[in-house]
C-alpha positions as CSV (number, residue, x, y, z in Angstrom):
1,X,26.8,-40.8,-44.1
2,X,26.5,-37.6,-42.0
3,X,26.1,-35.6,-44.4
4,X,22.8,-38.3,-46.2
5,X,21.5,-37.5,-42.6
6,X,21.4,-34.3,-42.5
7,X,19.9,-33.8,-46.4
8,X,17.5,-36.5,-45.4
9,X,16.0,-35.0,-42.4
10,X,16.1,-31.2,-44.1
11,X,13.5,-32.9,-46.9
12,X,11.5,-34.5,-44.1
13,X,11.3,-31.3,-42.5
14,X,10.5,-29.6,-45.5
15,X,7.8,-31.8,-46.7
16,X,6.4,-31.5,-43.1
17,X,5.7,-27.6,-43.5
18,X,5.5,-27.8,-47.5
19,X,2.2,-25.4,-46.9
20,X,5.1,-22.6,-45.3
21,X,6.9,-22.5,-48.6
22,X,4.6,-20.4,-51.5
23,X,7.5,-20.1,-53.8
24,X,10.9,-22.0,-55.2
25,X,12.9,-19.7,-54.1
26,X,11.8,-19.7,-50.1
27,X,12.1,-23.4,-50.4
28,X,15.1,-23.3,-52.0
29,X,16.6,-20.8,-49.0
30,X,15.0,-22.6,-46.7
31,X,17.0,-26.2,-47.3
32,X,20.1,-24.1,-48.0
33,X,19.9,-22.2,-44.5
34,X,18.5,-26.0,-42.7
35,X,21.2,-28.0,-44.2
36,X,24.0,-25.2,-43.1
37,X,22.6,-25.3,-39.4
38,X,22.5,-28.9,-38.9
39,X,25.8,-29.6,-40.6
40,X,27.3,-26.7,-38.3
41,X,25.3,-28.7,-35.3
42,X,26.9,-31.8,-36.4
43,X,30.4,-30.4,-36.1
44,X,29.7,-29.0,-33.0
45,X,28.2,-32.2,-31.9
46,X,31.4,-34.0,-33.0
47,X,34.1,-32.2,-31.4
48,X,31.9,-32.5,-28.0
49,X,31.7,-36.1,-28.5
50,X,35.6,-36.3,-29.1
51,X,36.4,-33.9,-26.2
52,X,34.8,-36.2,-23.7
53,X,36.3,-39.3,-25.6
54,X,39.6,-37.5,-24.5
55,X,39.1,-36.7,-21.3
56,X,37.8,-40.2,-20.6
57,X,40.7,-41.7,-22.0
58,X,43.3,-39.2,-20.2
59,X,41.7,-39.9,-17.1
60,X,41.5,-43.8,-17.9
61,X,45.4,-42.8,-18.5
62,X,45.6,-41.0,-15.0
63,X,43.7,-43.9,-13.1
64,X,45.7,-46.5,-14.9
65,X,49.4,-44.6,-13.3
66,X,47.9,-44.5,-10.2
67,X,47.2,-47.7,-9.2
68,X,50.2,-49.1,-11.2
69,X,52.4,-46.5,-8.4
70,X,50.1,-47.6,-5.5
71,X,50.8,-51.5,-6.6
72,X,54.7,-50.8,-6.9
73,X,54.5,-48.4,-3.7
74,X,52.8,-51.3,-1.4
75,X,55.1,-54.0,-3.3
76,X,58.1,-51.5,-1.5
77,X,56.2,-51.1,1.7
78,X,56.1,-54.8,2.2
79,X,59.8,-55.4,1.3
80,X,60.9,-52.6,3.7
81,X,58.5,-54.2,6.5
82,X,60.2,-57.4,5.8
83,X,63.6,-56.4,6.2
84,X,63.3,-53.9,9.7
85,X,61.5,-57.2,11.1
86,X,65.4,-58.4,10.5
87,X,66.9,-55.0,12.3
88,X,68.1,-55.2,16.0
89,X,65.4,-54.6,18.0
90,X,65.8,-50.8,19.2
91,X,67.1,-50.4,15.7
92,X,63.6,-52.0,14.3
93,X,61.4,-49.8,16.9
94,X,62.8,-46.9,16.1
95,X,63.1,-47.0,12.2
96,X,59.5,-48.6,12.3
97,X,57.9,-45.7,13.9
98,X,60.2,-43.2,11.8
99,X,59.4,-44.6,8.3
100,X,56.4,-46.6,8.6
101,X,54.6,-44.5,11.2
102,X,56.1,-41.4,10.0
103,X,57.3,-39.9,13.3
104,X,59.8,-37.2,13.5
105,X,62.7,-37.6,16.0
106,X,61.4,-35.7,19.1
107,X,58.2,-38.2,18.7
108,X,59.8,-41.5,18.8
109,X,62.6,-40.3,21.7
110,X,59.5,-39.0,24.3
111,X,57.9,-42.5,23.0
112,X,60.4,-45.1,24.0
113,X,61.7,-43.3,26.3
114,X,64.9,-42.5,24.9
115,X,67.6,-39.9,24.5
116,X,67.5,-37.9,20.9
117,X,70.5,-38.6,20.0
118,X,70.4,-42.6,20.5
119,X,67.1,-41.9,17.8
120,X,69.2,-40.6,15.1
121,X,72.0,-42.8,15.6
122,X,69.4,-45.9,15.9
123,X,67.5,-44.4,12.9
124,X,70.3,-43.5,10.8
125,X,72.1,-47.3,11.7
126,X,68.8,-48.6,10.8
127,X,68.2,-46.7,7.4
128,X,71.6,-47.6,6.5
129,X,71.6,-51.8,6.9
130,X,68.1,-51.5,5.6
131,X,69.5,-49.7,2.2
132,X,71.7,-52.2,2.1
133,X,70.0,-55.1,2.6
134,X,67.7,-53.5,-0.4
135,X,69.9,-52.9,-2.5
136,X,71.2,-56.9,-2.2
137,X,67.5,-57.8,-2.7
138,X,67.1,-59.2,-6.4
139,X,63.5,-58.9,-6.6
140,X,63.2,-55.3,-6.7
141,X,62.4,-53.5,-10.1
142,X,64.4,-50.0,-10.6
143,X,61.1,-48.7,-10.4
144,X,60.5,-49.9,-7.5
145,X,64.5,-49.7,-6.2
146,X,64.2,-45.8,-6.5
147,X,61.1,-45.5,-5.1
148,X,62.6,-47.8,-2.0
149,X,65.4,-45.9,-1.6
150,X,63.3,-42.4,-2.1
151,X,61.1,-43.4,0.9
152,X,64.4,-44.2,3.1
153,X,65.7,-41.2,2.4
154,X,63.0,-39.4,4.2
């Protein structure tokens, strides 16, 4: 069908400037050299056409991973804030402001006021029953089990 097009629209072309052509043989050059540069237009056309086609559909591709890993990463988020609700409570400040805060040590000991060492201890106590209390949780994916246990072992 293309290639109809572009013979079809040479002849229009042709019979439009029909007074530029004296003789057969510059007419016949003429459609020859036309038809070549439109059907090398065409191509190029084409492959532009495809290119973006691609890179719409890779990014489409792109989009679609990411907000599948931000629905599995919030689905995680709100199991771990459901189970250091459960923790002791110096256990649950600390691990709360060390994995959902994202505080380092020194941070959350000058915050509550605590020594450095009872931070890792509470932290690590913490990480450890909440691990655990993951791991026993039955409605967790792998996908999202790895991902759990990824962001604990921060």
């Amino acid at each position: 069908m293309a290639a109809e097009d572009i013979v079809s629209e040479c002849f229009i072309n042709v019979f439009q400037r029909r007074e530029d052509f004296p003789s057969l043989g510059q007419l016949k050059s003429f459609l020859f050299t036309a038809a070549k540069n439109a059907a090398l237009n065409y191509i190029k056309a084409q492959k532009r056409h495809d290119n973006i086609h691609d890179s719409i559909e890779r990014g489409a591709e792109r989009f679609s991973i990411d907000v599948e890993n931000a629905y599995i990463k919030t689905e995680v988020l709100q199991i771990i804030s459901g189970e250091i609700e459960k923790l002791p409570p110096q256990c649950r400040q600390v691990v709360r402001l060390a994995i959902i805060e994202g505080k380092s040590a020194p941070e959350i000991a000058d915050e509550l006021n605590m020594a450095y060492q009872t931070v890792l201890n509470q932290k690590a106590k913490g990480v450890a029953l909440l691990r655990t209390a993951i791991l026993k949780n039955k409605l967790l994916s792998l996908p999202m089990l790895v991902l759990a246990l990824n962001m604990l072992h921060r």
